[in-house]
C-alpha positions as CSV (number, residue, x, y, z in Angstrom):
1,X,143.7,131.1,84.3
2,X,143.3,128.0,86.1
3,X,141.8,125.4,83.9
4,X,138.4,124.7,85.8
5,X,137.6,121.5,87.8
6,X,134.9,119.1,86.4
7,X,131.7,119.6,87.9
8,X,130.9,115.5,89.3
9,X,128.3,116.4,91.6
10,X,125.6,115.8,88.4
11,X,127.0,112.4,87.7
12,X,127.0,111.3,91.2
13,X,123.5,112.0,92.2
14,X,122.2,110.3,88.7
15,X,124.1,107.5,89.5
16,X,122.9,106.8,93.1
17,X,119.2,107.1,91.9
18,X,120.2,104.6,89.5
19,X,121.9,102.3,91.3
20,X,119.0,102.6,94.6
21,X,116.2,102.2,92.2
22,X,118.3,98.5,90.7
23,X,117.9,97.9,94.6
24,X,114.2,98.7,94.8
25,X,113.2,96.8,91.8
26,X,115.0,93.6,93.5
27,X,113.8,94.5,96.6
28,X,109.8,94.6,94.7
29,X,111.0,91.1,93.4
30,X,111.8,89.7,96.7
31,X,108.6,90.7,97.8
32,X,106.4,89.4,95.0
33,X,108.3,86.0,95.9
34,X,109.7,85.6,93.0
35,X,113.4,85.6,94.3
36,X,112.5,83.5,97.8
37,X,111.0,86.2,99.8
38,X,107.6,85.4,101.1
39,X,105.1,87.4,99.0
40,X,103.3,90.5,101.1
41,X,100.1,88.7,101.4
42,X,101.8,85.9,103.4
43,X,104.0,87.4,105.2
44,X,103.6,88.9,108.7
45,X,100.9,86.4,109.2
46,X,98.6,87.4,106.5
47,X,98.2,90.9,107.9
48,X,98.4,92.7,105.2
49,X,96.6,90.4,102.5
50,X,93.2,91.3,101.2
51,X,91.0,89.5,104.1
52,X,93.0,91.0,107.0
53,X,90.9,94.3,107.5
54,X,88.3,95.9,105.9
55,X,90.3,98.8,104.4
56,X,92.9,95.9,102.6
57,X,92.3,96.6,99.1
58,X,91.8,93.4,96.9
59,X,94.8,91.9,95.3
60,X,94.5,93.1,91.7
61,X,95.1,96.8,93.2
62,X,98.7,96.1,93.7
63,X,99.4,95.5,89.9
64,X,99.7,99.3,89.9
65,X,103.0,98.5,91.2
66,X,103.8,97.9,88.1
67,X,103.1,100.9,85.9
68,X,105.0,103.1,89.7
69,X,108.2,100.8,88.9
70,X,108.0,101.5,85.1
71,X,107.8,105.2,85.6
72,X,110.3,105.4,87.9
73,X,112.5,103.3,86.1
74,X,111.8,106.4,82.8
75,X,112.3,108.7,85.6
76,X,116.1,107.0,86.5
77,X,117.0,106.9,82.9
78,X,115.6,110.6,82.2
79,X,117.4,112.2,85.2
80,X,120.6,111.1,83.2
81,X,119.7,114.2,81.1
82,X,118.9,116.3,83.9
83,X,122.5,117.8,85.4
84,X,120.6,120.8,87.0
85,X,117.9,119.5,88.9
86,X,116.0,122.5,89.5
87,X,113.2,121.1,91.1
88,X,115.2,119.3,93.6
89,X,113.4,116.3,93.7
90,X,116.1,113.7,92.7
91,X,117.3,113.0,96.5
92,X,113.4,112.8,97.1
93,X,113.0,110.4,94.5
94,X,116.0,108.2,95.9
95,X,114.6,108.0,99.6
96,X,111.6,107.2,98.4
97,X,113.1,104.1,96.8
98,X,115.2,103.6,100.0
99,X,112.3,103.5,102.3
100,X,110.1,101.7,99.1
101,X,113.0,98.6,99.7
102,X,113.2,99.2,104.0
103,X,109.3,98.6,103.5
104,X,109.4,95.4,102.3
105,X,112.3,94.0,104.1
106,X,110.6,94.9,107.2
107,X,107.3,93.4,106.5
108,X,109.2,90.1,105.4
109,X,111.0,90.4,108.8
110,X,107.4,90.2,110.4
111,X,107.4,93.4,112.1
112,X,103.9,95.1,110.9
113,X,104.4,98.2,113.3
114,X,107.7,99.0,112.3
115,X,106.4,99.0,108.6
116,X,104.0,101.9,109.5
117,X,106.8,104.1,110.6
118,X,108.5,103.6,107.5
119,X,105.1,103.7,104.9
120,X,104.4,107.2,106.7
121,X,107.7,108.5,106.4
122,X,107.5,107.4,102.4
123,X,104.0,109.3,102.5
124,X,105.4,112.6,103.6
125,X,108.8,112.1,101.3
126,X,106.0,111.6,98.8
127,X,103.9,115.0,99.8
128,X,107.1,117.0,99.6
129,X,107.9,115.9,96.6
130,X,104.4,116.9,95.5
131,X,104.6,120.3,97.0
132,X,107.9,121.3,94.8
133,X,106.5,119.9,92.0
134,X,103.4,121.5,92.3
135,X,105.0,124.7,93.0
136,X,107.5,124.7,90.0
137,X,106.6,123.5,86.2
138,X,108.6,121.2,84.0
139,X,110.2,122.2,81.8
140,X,108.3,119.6,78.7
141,X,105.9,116.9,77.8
142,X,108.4,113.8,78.8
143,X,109.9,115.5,82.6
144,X,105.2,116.1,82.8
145,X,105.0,112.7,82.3
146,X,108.0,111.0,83.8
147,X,108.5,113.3,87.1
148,X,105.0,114.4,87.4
149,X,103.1,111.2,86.7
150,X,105.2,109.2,88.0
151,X,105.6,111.2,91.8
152,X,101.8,111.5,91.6
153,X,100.8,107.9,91.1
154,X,102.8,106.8,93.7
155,X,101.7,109.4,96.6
156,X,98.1,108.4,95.5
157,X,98.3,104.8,96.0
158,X,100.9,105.7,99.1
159,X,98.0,107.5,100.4
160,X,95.4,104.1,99.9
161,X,98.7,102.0,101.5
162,X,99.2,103.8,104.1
163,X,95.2,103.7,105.4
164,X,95.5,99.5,105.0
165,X,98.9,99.2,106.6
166,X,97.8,101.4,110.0
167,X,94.3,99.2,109.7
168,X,97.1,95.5,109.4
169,X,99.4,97.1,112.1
170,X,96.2,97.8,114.8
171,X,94.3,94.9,114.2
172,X,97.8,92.8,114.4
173,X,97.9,94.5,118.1
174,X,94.4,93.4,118.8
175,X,92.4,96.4,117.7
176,X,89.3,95.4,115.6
177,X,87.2,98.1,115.9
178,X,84.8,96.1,118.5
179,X,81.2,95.2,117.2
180,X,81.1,97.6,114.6
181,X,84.4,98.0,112.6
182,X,82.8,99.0,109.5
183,X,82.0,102.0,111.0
184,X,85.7,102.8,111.8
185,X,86.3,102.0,108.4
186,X,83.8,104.1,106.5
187,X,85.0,107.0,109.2
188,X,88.6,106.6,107.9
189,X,87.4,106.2,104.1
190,X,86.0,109.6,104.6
191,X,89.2,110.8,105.8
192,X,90.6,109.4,102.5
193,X,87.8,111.5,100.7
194,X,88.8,114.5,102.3
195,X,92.5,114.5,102.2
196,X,91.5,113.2,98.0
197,X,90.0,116.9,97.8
198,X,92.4,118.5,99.3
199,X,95.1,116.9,97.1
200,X,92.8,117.9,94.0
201,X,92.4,121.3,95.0
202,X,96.3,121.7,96.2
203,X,97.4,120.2,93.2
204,X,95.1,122.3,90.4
205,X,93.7,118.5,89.2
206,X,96.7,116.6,88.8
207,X,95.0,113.4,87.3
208,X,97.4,110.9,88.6
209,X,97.4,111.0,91.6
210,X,93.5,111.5,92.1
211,X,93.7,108.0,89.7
212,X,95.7,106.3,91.7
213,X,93.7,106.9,95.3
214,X,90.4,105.9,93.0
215,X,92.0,103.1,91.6
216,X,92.7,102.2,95.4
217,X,89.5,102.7,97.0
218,X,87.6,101.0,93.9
219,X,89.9,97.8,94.9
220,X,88.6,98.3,99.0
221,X,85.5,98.3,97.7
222,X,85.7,95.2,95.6
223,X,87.4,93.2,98.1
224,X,84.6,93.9,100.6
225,X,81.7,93.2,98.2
226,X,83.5,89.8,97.0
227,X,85.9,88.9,99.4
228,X,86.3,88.5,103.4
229,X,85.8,90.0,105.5
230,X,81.9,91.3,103.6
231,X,81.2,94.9,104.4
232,X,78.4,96.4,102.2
233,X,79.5,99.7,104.1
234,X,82.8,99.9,103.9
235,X,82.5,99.0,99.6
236,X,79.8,102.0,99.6
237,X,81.8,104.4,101.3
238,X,84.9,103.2,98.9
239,X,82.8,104.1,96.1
240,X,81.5,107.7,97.7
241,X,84.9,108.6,98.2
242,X,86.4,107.4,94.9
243,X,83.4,109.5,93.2
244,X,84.1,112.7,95.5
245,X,87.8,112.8,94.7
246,X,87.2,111.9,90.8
247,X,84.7,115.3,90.7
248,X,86.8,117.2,93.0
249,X,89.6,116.5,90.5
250,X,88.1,117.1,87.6
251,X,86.3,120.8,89.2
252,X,90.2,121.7,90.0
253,X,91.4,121.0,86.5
254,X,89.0,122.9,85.0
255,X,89.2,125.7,86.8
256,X,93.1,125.4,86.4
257,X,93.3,124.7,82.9
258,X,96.0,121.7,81.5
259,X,99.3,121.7,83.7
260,X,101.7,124.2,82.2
261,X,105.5,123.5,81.0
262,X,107.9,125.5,80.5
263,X,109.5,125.3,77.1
């Protein structure tokens, strides 16, 4: 008998996710300023800090960041244990990261419409990687916490993003929603609330996610009570839809029962 050929393909994949999520965390650096980039907020001509648009969250939301890059960073180190892969959400997980860094780069390069192509392909990498994961159960506590949590806290706040950087992008090209933009605003908060329900329901009351969108709108809604531009609208539909998704979440989960694992 032939004596069998190693089996690399494992080693390969865990080592690109590795060595694309080094990338991203320098990448997240560069943006944050800290290694010469010009931080988000300044860059593209302010567009995306918190006084560009109503829907910009304040600038506390984006320490959540922090925790993503944490939990993927237990995610890279716990797919070194993970040869199989049977949820098939590893090469997921690495384009996210790619188009995470292409993000930033392009807003540092100034081109705010170009950044909406890429922050809605990362949303929809984000809600595939959702679907399998909500279609198939992990297999313990830790993959729960590091592929599940992790996946879902970043789609949620993807899904708050992605609202503020179509918001930047348009009013960047002029759009300003006229004499009445709260309007517009509190028209797309409600299409947050409704695609936070849908996610709830979808998703059996996976709490991460639903935290992360609440965590987002609760920012939009302090950045418009405190900050510029002031829109007592806008901050009261934030908190409607933050509320809605929070009891839609909690409904699903009960009805659903604690996420299973398989042992």
């Amino acid at each position: 008998m032939a004596p069998q050929t190693p089996d690399w393909s494992p080693r390969v994949r865990q080592a690109i996710v590795t060595v694309v999520y080094v990338v991203c965390v320098v990448a997240s650096f560069i943006g944050s300023g800290a290694l010469g980039g010009t931080p988000i907020a300044e860059a593209a001509d302010g567009l995306l800090s918190s006084e560009s648009t109503l829907l910009a969250p304040g600038s506390g939301a984006f320490s959540i960041w922090t925790l993503i890059y944490i939990g993927l960073g237990a995610y890279t180190v716990w797919q070194w244990t993970d040869a199989v892969d049977p949820r098939r959400i590893a090469w997921l997980v690495t384009a996210s990261l790619v188009l995470n860094a292409a993000w930033i780069f392009v807003v540092q390069a100034g081109v705010v419409a170009l950044s909406v192509v890429v922050i809605v392909v990362l949303l929809a990498v984000l809600a595939e990687t959702f679907r399998r994961l909500v279609t198939t159960r992990p297999r313990g506590r830790v993959e729960a916490v590091v592929a599940d949590g992790t996946m879902g806290l970043y789609l949620g706040w993807v899904c708050v993003a992605t609202c503020a950087n179509i918001a930047a992008a348009l009013y960047g090209a002029g759009v300003d929603g006229g004499t009445t933009p709260q309007w517009w605003a509190v028209a797309v908060l409600a299409v947050v609330a409704a695609v936070g329900v849908a996610i709830a329901v979808y998703g059996r009351g996976r709490l991460a996610v639903a935290a992360a969108i609440v965590w987002g709108l609760g920012w939009i809604a302090q950045a418009r009570l405190e900050g510029i531009p002031a829109s007592t609208a806008t901050a009261l539909a934030a908190v409607a839809a933050a509320v809605v998704i929070a009891f839609a979440t909690a409904a699903a989960r009960l009805r659903s029962g604690p996420m299973p694992v398989r042992s």
